[in-house]
N, C-alpha and C positions, 0 to 999 in steps of 0.2 A: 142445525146451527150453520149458518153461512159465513166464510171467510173471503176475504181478497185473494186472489191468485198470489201474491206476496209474503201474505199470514200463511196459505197454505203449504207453502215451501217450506217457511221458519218454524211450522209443527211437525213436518214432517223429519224434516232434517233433526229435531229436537229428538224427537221420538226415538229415531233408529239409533242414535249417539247417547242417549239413557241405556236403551235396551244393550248395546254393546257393553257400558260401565258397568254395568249389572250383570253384565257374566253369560248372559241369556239370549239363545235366540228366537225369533221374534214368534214362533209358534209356542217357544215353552211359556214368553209373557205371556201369552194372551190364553194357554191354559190355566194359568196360577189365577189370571181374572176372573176367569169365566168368559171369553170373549173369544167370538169366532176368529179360528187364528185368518181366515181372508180378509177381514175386517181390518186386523190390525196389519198385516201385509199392504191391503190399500192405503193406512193412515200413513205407513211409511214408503207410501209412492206419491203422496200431495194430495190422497182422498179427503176431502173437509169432515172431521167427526160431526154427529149428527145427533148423538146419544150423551148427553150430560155427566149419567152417573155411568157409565163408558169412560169418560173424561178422567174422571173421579177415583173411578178402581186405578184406571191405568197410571194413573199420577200418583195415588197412595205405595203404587209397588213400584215406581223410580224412585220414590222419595223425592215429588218436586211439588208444588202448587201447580193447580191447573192455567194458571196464568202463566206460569214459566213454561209450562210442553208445550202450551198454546203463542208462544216467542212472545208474548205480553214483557214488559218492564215489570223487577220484584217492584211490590209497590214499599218495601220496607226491608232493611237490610237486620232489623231487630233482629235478637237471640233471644232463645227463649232459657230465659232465667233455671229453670228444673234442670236444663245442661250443662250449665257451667260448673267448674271446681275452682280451687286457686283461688289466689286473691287476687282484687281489681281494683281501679281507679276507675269512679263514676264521674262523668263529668254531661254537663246542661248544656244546650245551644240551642241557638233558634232554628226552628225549622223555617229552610226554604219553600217557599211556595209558590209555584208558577203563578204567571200576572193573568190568566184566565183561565184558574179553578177556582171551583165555589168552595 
């Protein structure tokens, strides 16, 4: 997988600030993955991942989408229903939609 010199920073920098949140440092991540802890050391010096379901493990154990380690925009701020408790007020709106998406 190839990134910009720009996206590479914003993964990088994502990365190392999960694995801080998470209590962990960067060789115990990438034992709990399976994943060479030099590997994930490089990811968080600007190395571009190259390994998808690499992407995937490492995202599943921040708890983020691979869009967000990868500094992508959520593409959706949705909650997923099976979490909530309490009670709520539902309310409708239109979605905005950029004037060039399909």
């Amino acid at each position: 997988m190839i990134m910009k010199h720009a996206k590479n920073l914003r993964f990088s920098q994502n990365v190392k600030t999960l694995i801080l949140k998470k209590g962990l440092s960067v060789s115990q991540a990438a034992l709990s993955i399976g994943m060479n802890k030099t590997t994930l050391h490089n990811y968080c010096n600007g190395v571009a991942p190259r390994n998808l379901e690499s992407l995937r493990r490492l995202a599943k154990l921040l708890e983020v989408s691979v869009d967000h380690l990868l500094g992508e925009p959520e593409k959706s701020s949705a909650i997923k229903i099976e979490t909530l408790t309490g009670d709520y007020i539902v309310s409708i709106r239109p979605i905005q939609r950029d004037h060039g998406s399909a």
